[in-house]
Z-matrix of the N, CA and C atoms (Angstrom, degrees):
N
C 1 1.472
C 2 1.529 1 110.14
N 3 1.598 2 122.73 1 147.48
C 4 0.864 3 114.78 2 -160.33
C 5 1.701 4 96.09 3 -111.29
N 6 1.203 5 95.57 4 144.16
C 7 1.990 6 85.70 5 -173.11
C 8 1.853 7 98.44 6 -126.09
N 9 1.440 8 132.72 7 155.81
C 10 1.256 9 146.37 8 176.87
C 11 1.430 10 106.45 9 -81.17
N 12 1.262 11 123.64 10 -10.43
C 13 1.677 12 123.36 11 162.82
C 14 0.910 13 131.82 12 -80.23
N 15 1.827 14 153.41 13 136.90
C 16 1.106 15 147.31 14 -166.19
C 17 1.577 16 91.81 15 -84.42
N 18 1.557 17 97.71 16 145.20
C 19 1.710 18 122.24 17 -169.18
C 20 1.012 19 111.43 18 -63.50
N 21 1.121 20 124.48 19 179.67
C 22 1.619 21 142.70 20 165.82
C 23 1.969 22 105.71 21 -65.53
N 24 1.383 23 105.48 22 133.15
C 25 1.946 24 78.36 23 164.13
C 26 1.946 25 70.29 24 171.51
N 27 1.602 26 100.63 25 -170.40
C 28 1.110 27 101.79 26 -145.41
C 29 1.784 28 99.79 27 -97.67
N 30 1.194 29 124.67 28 25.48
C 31 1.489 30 141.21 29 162.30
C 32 1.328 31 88.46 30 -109.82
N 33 1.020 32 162.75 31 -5.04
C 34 1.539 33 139.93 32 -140.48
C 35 1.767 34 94.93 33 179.21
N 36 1.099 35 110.27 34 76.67
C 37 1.344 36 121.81 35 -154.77
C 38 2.571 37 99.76 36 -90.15
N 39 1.241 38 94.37 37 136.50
C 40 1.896 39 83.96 38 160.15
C 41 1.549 40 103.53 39 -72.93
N 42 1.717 41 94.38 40 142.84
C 43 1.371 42 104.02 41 171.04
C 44 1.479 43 118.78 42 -102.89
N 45 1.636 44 129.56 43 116.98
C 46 1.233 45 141.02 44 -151.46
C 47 1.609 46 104.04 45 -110.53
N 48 1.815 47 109.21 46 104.33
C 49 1.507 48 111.68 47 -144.17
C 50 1.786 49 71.05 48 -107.08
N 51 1.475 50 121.46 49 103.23
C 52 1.255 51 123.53 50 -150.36
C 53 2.005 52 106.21 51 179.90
N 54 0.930 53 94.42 52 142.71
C 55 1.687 54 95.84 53 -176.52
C 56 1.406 55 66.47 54 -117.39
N 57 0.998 56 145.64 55 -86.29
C 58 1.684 57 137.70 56 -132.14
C 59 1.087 58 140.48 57 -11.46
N 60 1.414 59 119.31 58 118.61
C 61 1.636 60 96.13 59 -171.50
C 62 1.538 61 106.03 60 -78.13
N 63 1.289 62 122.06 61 -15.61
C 64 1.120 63 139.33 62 -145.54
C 65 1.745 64 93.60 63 -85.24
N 66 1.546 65 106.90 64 -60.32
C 67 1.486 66 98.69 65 -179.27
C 68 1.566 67 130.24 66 -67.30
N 69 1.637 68 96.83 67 -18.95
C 70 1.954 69 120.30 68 171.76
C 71 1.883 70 85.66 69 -51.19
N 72 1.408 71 99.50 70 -93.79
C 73 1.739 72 86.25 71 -175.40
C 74 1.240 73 156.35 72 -40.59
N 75 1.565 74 111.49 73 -9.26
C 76 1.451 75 143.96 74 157.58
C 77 0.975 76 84.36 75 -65.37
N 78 1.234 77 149.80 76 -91.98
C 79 1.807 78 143.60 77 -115.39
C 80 2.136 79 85.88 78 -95.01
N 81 1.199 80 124.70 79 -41.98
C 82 1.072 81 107.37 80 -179.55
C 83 1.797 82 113.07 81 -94.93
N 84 0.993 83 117.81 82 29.87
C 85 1.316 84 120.96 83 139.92
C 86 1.679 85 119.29 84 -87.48
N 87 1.447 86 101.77 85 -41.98
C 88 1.680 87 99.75 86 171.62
C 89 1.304 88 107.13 87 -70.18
N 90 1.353 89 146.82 88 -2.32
C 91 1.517 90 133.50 89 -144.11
C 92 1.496 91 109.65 90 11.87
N 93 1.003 92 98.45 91 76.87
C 94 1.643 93 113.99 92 144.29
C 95 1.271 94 111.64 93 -90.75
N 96 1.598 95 124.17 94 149.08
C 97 1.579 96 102.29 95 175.42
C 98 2.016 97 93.15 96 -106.79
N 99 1.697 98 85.30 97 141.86
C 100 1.512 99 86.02 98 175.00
C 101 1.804 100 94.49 99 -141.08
N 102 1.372 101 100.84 100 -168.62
C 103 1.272 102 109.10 101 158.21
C 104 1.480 103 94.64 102 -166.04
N 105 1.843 104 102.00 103 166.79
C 106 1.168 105 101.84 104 176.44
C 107 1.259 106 146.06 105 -139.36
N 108 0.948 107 131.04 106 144.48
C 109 1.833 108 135.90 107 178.08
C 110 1.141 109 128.41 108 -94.39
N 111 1.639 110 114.25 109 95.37
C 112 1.237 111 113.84 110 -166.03
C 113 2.075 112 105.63 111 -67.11
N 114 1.567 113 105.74 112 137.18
C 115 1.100 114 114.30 113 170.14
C 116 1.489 115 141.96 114 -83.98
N 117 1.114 116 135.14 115 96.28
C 118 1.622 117 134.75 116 167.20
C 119 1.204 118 108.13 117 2.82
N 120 1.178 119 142.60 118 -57.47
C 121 1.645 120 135.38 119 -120.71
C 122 1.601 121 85.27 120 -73.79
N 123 1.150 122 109.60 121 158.15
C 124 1.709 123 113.84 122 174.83
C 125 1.529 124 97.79 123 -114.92
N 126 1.575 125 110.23 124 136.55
C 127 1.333 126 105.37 125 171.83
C 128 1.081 127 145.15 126 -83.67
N 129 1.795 128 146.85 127 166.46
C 130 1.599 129 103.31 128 -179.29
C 131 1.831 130 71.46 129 -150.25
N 132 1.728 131 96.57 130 -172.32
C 133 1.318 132 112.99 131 -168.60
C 134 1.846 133 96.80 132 -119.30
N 135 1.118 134 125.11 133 20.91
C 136 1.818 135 113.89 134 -179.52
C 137 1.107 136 112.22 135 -95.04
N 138 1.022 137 129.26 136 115.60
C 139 1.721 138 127.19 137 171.11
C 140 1.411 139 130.57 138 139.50
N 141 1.212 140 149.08 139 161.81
C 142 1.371 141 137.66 140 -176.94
C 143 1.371 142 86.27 141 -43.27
N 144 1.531 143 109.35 142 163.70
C 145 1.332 144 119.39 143 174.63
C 146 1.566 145 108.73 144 -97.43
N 147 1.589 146 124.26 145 -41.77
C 148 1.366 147 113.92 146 163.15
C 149 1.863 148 119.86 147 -46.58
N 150 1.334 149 106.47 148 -51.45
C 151 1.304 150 97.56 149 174.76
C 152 1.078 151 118.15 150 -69.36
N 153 1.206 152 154.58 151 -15.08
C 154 1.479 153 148.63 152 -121.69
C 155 1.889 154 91.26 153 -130.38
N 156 1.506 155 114.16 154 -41.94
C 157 1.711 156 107.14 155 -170.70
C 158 1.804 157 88.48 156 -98.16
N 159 1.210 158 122.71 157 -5.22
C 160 1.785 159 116.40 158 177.82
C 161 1.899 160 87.21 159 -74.98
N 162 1.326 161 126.37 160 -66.56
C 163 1.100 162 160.79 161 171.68
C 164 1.473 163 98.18 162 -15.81
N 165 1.069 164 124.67 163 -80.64
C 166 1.674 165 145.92 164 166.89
C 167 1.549 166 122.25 165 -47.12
N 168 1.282 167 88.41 166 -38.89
C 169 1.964 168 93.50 167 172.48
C 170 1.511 169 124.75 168 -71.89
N 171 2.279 170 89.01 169 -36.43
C 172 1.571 171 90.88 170 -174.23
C 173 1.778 172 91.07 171 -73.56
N 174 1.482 173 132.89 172 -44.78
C 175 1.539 174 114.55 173 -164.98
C 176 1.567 175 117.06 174 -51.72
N 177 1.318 176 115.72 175 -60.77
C 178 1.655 177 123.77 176 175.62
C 179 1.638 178 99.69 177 -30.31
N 180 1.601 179 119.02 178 -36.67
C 181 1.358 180 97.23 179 -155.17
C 182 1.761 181 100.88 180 -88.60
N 183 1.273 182 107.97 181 -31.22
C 184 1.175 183 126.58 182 -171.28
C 185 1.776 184 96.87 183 -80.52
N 186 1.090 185 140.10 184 -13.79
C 187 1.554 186 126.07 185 163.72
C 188 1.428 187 104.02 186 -94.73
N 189 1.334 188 132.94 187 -16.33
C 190 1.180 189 134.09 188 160.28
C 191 1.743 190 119.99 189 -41.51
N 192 1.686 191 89.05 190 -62.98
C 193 1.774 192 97.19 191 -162.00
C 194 1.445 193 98.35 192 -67.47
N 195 1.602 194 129.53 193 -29.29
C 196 1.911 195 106.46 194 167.35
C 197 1.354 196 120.93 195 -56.13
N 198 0.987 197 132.67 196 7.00
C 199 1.699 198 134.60 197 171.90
C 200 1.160 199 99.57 198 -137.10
N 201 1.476 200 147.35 199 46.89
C 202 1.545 201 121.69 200 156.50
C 203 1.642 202 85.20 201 -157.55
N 204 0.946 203 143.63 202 24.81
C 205 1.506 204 150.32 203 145.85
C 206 1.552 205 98.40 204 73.94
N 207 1.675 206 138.58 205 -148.58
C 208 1.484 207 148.56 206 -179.91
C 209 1.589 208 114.20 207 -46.06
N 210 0.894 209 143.03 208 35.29
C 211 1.374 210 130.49 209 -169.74
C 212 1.460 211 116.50 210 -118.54
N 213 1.509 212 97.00 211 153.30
C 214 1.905 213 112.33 212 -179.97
C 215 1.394 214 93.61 213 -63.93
N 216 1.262 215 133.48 214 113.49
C 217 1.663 216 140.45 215 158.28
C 218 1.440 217 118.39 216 -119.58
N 219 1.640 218 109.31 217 143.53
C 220 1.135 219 133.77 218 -148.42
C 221 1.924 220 95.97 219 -125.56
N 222 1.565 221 103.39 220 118.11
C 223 1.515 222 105.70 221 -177.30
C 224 1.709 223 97.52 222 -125.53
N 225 1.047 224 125.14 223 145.76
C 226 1.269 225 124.63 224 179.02
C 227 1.387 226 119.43 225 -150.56
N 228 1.489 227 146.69 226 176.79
C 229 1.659 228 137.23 227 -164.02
C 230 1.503 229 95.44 228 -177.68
N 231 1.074 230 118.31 229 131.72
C 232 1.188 231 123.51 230 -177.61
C 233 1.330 232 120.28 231 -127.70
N 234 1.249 233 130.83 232 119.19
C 235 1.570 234 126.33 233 177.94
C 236 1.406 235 132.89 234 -127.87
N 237 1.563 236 127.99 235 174.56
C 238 1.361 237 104.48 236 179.70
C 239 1.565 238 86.05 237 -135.84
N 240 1.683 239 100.99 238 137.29
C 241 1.121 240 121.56 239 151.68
C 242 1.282 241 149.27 240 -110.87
N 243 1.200 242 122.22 241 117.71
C 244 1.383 243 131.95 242 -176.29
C 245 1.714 244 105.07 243 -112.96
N 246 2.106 245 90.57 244 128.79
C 247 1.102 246 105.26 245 179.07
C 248 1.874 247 102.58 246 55.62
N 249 1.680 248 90.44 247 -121.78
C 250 1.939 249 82.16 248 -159.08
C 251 1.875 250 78.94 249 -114.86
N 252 1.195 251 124.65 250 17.30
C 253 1.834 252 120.98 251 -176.07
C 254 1.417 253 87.04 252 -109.22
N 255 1.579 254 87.03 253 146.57
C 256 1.849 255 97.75 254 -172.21
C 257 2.019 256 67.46 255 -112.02
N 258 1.400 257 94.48 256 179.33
C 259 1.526 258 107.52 257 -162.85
C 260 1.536 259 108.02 258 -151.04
N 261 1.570 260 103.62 259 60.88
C 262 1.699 261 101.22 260 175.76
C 263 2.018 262 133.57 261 -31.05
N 264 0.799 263 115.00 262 -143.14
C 265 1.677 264 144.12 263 178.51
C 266 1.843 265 86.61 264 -73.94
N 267 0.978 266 126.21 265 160.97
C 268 1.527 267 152.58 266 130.31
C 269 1.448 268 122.95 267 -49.79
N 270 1.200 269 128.37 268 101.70
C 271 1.747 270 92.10 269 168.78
C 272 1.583 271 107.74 270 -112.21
N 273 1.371 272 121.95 271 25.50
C 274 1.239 273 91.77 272 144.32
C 275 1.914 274 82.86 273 168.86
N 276 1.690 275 92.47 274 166.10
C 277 1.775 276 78.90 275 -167.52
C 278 1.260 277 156.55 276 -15.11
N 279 1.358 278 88.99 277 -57.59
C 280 2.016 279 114.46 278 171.68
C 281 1.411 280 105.05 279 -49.87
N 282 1.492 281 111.06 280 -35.00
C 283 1.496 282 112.79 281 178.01
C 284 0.956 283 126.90 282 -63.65
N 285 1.508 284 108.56 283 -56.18
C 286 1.814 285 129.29 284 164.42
C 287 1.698 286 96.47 285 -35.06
N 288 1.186 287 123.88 286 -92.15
C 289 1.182 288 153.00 287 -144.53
C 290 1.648 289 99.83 288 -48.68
N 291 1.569 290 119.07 289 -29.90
C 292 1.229 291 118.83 290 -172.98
C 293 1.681 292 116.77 291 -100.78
N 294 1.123 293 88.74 292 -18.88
C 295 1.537 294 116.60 293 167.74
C 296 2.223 295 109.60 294 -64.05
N 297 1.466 296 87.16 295 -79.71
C 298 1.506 297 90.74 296 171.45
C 299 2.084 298 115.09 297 -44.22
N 300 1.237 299 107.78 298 -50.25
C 301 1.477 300 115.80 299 154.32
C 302 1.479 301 117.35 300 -0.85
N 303 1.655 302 82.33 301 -87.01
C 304 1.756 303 113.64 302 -171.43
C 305 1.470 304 95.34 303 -61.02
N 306 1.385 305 159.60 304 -8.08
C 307 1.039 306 129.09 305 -124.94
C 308 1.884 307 92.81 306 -150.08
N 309 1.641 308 112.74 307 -38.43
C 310 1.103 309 133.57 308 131.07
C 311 1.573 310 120.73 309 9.78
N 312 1.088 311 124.86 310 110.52
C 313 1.406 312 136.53 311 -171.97
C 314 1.499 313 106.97 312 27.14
N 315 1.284 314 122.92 313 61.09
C 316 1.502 315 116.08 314 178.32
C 317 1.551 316 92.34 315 -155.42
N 318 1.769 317 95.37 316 166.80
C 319 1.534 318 97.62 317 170.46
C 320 2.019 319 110.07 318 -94.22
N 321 1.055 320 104.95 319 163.46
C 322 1.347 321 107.96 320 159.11
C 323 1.520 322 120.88 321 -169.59
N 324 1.214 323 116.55 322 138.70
C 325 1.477 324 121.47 323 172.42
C 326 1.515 325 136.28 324 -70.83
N 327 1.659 326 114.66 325 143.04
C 328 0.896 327 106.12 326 169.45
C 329 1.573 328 116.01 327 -146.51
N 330 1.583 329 98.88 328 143.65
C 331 1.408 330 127.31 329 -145.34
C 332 1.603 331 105.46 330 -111.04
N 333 1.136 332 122.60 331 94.75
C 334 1.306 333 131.53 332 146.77
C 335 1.632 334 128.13 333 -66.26
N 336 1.717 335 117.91 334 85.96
C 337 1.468 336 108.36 335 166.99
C 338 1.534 337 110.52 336 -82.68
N 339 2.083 338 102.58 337 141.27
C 340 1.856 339 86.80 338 171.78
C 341 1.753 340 95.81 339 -137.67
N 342 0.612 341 102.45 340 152.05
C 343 1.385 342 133.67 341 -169.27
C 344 1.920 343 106.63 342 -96.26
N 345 1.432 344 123.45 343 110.15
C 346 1.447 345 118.41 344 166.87
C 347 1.445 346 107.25 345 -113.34
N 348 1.265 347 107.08 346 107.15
C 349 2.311 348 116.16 347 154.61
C 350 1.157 349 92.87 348 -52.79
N 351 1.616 350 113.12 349 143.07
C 352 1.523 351 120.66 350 145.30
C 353 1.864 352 88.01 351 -84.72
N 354 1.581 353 98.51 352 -171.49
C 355 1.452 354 100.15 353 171.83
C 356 1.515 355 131.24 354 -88.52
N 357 1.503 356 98.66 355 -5.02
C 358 1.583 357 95.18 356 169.14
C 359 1.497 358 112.31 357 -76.24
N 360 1.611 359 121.99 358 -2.98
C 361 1.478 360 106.64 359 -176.37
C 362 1.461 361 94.96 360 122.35
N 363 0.854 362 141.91 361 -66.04
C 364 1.488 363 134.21 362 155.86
C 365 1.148 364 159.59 363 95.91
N 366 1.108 365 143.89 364 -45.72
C 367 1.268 366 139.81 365 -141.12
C 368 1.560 367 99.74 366 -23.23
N 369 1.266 368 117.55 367 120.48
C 370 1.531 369 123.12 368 -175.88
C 371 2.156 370 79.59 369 -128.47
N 372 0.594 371 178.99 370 -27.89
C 373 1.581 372 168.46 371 -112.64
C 374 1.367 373 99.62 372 165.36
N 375 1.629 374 129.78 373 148.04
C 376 1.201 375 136.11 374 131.18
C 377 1.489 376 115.85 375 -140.97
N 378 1.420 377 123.31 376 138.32
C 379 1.768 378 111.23 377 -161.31
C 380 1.549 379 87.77 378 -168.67
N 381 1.426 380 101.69 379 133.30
C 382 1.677 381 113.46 380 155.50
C 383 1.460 382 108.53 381 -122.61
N 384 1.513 383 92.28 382 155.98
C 385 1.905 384 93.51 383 -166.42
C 386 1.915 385 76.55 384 -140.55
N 387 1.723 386 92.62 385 155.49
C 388 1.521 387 115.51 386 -176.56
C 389 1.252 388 110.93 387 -129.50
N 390 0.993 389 118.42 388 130.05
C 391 1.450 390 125.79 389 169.79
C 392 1.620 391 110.42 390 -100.50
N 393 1.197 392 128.35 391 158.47
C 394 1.692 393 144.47 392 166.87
C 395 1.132 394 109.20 393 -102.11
N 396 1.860 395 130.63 394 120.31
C 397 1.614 396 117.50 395 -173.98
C 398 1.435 397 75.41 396 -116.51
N 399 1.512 398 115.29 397 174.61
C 400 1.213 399 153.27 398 137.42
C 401 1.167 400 111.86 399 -98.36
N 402 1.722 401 129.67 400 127.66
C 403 1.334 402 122.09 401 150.95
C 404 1.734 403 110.56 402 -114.13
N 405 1.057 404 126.59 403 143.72
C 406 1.644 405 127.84 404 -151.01
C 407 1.695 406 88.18 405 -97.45
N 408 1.319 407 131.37 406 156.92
C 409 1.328 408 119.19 407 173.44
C 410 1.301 409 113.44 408 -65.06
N 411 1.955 410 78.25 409 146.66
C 412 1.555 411 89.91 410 -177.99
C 413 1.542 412 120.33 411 -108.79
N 414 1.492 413 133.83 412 106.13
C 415 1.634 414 130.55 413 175.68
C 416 1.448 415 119.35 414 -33.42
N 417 1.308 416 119.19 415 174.72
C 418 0.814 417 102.65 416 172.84
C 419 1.659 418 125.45 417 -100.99
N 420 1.347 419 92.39 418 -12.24
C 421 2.162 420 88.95 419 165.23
C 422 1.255 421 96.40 420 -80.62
N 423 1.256 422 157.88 421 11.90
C 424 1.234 423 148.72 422 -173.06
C 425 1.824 424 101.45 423 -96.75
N 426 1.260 425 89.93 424 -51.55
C 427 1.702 426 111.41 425 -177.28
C 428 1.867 427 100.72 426 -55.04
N 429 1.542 428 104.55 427 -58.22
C 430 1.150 429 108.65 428 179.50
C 431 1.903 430 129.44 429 -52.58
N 432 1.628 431 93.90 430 -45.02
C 433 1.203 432 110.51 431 -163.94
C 434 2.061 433 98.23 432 -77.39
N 435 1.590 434 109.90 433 -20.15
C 436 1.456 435 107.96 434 -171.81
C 437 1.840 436 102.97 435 -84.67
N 438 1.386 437 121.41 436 -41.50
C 439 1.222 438 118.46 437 164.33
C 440 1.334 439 134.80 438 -47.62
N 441 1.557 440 109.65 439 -56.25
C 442 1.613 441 121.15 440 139.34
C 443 1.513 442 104.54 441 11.87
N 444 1.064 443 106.60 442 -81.52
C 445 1.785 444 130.64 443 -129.99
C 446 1.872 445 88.73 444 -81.99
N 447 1.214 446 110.85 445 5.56
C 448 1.898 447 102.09 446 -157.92
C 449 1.237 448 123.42 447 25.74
N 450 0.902 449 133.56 448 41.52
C 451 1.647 450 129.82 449 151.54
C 452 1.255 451 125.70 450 -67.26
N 453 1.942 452 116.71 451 -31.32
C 454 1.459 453 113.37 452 -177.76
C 455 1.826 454 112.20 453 -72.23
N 456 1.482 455 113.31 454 -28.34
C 457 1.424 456 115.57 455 -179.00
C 458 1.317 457 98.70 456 -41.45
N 459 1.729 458 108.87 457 153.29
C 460 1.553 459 104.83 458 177.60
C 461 1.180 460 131.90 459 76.57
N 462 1.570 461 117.55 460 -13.16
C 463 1.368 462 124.06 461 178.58
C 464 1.213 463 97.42 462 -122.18
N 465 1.592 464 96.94 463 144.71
C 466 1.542 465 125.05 464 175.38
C 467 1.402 466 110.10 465 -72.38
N 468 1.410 467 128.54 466 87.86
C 469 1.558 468 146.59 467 -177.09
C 470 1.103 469 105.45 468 88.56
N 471 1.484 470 133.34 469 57.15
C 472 1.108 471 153.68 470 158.94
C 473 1.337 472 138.46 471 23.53
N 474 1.834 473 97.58 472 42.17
C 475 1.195 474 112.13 473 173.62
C 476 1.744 475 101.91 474 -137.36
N 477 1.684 476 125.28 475 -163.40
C 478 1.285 477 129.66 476 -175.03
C 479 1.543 478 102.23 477 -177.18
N 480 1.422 479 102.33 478 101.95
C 481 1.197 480 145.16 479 175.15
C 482 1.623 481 93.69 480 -10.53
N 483 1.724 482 73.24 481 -80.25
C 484 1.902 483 103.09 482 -168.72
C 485 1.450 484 113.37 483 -52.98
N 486 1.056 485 129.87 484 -23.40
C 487 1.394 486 139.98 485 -175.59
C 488 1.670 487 124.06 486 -105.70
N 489 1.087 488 129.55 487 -165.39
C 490 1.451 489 127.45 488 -166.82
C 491 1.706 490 101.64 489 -54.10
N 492 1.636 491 121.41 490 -38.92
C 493 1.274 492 107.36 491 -178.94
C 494 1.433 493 136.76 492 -44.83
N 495 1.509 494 99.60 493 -5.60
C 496 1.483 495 125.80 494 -150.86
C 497 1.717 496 87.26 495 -67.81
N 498 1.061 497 116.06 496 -55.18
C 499 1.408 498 128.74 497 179.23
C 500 1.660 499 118.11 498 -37.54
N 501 1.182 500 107.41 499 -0.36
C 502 1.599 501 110.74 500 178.11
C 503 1.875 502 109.45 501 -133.97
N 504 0.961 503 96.86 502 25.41
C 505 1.915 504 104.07 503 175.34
C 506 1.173 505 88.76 504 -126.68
N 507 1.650 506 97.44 505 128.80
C 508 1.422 507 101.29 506 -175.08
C 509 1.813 508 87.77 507 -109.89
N 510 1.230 509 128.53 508 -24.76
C 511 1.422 510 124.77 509 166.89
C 512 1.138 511 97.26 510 -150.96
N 513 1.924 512 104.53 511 177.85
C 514 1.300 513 130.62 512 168.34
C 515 1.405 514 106.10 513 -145.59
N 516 1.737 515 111.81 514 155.36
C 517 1.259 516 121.38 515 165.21
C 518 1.277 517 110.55 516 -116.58
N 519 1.298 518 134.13 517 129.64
C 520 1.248 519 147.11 518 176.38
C 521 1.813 520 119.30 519 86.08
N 522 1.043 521 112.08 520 -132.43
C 523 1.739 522 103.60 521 -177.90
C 524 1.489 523 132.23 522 -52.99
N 525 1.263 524 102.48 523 125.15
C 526 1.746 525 90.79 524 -165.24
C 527 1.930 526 77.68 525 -97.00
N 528 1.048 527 130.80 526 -55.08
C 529 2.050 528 94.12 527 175.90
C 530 1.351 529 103.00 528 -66.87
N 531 1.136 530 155.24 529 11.98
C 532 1.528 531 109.40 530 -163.04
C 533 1.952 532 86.44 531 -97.07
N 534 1.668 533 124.89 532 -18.58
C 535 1.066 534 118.91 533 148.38
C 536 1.547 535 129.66 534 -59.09
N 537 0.926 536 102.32 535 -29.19
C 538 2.104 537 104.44 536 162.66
C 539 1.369 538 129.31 537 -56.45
N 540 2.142 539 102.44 538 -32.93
C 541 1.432 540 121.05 539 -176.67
C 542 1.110 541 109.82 540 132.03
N 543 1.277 542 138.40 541 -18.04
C 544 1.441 543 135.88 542 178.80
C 545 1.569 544 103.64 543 -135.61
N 546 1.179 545 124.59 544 154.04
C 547 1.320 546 136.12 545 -174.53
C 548 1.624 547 99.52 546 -117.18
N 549 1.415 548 118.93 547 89.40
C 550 1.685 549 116.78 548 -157.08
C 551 1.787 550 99.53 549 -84.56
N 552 1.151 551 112.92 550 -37.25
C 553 1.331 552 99.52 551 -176.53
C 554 1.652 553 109.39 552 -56.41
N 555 1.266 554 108.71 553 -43.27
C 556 1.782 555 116.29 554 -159.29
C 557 1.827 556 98.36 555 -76.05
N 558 0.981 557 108.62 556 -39.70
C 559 1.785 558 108.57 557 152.72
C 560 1.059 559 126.35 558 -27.17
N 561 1.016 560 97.28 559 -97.75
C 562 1.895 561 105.98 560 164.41
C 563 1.139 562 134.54 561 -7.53
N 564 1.496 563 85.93 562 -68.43
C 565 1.554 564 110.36 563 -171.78
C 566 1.726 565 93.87 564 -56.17
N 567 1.457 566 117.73 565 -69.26
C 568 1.617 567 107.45 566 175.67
C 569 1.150 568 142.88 567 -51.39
N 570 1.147 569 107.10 568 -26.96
C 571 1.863 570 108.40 569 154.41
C 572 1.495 571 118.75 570 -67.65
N 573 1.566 572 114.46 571 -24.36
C 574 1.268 573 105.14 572 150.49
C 575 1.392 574 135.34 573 -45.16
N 576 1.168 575 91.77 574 -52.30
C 577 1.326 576 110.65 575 -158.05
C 578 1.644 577 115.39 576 -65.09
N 579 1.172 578 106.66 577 -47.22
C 580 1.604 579 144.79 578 -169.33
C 581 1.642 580 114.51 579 -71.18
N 582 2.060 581 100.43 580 -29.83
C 583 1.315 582 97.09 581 -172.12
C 584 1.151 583 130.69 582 126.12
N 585 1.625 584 100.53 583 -41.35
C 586 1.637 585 106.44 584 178.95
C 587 1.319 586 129.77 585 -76.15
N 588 1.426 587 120.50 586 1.38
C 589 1.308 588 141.46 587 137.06
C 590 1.526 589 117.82 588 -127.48
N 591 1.651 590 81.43 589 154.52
C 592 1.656 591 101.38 590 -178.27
C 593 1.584 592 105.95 591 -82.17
N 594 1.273 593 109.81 592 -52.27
C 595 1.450 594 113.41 593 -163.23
C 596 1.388 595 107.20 594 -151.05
N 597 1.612 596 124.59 595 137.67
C 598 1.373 597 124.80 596 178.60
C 599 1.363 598 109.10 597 -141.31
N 600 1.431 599 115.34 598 133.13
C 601 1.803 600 129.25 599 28.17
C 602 1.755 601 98.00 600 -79.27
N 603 1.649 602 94.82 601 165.91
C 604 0.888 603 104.98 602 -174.79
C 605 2.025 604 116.39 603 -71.70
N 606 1.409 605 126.57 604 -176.04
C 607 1.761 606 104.16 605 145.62
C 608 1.191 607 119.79 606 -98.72
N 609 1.566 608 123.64 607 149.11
C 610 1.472 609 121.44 608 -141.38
C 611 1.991 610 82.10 609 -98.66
């Protein structure tokens, strides 16, 4: 698609309305060039869960573009749902611990909505993608000994794929990032689509 905005590229960078470290290394594993603006919006867990991280992705992106002027920006929210309970951040052991619990020899999904501004302001993209986890049972020094380690803080159902949690997914169906935090193929593909790139990978 052909769009009236100048592209993504490394004068003209995506803006990643994102603290994540998680999605920083997604986008710089693809070398995409971005940079980023961490966003205000505060997150919460009430609401359908499709609407609620579509919902959250478009605000981050949209409080983004009042402080970073014309630019392709990238807002995204990631959650895990089990059953009909969405399952925020941890805030503090008991949380972890009841979380990993619930989560414990069962399947559950997780839902990355992201949100793309063109630069007039936008909504140029909106898309949620789901993944299927397996987590294999978990003991209870296992539970203990994985909280321990703080890795679940910060993660949406208080584990991380990519990291030591890895050890308790016994499979997945569908995105192996969009469980990391970003869903990179379905990205892509929409900045394709939309305009803000011509062609990907980029030239190095």
């Amino acid at each position: 698609m052909n769009s009236p905005f100048e592209q993504i590229g490394r004068k003209n960078p995506l803006i990643l309305a994102s603290a994540s470290p998680r999605r920083k290394r997604l986008l710089e594993q693809a070398r995409l060039p971005f940079k980023i603006e961490v966003s205000q919006i505060l997150e919460e867990t009430l609401g359908e869960p499709e609407e609620l991280c579509l919902r959250l992705a478009r605000e981050k992106a949209v409080d983004v573009s009042f402080r970073t002027g014309p630019s392709w920006i990238l807002g995204a929210d990631t959650i895990v749902v089990m059953g009909d309970k969405i399952l925020g951040k941890p805030v503090d052991k008991k949380d972890a611990l009841g979380m990993l619990s619930l989560l414990s020899g069962k399947m559950h999904r997780v839902m990355t909505g992201f949100c793309i501004l063109a630069p007039s302001g936008t909504s140029a993209h909106l898309e949620t993608v789901s993944t299927i986890v397996t987590v294999k049972e978990l003991g209870e020094n296992e539970l203990e000994a994985y909280v321990d380690t703080g890795e679940p803080f910060g993660k949406a159902g208080g584990y991380a794929i990519q990291g030591i949690g890895s050890f308790m997914v016994e499979s997945i169906s569908g995105s192996y990032t969009n469980v990391v935090g970003l869903p990179l193929c379905a990205v892509i593909k929409a900045l394709l689509r939309v305009g803000a790139l011509e062609r990907f990978p980029l030239p190095s």
